[in-house]
C-alpha positions as CSV (number, residue, x, y, z in Angstrom):
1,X,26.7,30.1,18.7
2,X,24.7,30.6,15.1
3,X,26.3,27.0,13.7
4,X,25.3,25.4,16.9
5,X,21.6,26.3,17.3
6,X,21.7,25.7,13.4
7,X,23.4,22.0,14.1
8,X,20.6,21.2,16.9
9,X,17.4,22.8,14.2
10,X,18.8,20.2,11.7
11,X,19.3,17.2,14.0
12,X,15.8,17.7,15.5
13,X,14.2,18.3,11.7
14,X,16.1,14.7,10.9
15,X,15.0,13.0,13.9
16,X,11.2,14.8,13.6
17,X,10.8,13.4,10.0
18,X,12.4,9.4,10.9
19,X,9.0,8.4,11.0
20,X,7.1,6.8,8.3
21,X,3.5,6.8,9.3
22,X,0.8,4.9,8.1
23,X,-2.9,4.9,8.4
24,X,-4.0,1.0,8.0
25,X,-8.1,0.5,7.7
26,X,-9.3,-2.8,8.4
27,X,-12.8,-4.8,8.4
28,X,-12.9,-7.2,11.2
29,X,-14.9,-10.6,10.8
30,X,-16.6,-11.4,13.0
31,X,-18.7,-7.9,12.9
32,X,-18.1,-5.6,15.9
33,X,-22.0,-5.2,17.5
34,X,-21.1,-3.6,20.6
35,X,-19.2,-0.9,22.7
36,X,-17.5,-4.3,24.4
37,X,-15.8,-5.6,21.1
38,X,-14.7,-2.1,20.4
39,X,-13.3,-1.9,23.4
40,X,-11.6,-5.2,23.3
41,X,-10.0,-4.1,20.0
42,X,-8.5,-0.9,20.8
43,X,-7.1,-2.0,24.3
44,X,-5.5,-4.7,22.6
45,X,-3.9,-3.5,20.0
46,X,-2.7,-0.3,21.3
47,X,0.0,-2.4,23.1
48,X,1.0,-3.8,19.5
49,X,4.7,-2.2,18.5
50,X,4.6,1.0,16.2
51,X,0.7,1.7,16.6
52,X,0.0,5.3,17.3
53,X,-3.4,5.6,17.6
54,X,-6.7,3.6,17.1
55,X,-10.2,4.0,16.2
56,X,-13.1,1.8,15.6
57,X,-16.7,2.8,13.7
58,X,-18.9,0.2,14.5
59,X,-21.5,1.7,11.9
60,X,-19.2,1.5,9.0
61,X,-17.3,-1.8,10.5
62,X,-14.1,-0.5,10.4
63,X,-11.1,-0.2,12.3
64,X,-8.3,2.8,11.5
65,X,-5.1,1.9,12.7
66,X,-2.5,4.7,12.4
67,X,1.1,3.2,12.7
68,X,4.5,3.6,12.1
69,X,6.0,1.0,9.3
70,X,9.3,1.6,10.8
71,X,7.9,-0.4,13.9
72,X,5.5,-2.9,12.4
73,X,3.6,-4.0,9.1
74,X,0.3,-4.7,7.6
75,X,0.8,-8.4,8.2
76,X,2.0,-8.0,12.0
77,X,-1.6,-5.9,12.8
78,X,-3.4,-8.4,10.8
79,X,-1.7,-11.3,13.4
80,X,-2.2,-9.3,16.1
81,X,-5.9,-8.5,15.3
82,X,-6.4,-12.6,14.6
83,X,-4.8,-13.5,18.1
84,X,-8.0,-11.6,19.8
85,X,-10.5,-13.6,17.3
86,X,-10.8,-11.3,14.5
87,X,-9.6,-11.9,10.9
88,X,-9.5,-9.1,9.2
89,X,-9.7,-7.7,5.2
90,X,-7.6,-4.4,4.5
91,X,-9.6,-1.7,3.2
92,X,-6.7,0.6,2.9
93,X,-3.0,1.1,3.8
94,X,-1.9,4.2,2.9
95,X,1.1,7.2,4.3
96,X,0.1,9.6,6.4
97,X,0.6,13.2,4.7
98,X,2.7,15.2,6.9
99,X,-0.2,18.7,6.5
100,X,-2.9,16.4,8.6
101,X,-4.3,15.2,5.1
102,X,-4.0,11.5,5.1
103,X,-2.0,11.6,1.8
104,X,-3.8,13.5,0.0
105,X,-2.2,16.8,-1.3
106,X,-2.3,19.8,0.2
107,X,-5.1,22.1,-1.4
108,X,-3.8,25.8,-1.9
């Protein structure tokens, strides 16, 4: 019974830790100048393959795209983003710490 609830820890800490997440930041052009081009944004591309979760600042004119690079790249978002009328510069493209950090370390 031990070696089986050990077996079924282990396959669910394998399966738990498949994903390689991602947090993508991106400027879009043209400029985002109200809650309608946000909108358009995030209830577009939350449909795109691999993206977890999506948010806009319209002050800082960025968009944060966290996603899963086993699912889909930089260059797939950056399509995607383009088919609604936005090209886009990347900011930053970087893993996802698994402590909630956004890869930064761990402070102790």
């Amino acid at each position: 019974m031990k070696q089986i609830l050990m077996a079924i820890m282990a396959s669910i800490m394998i399966l738990a830790g498949g994903k390689d997440m991602r947090t993508l930041v991106l400027t879009p052009t043209p400029m985002m100048h109200c809650d309608s081009c946000e909108t358009k944004i995030k209830s577009n591309m939350r449909f795109e393959k691999g993206v977890v979760k999506i948010e806009t600042d319209r002050e800082k004119q960025t968009v944060e795209i966290n996603y899963d690079a086993r699912k889909t790249n930089v260059k797939a978002l950056q399509a995607a983003m383009q088919k609604i009328g936005y090209q886009t510069t990347v900011v930053s493209d970087e893993p996802q710490a698994t402590n909630g950090n956004k890869g930064k370390p761990k402070k102790k």
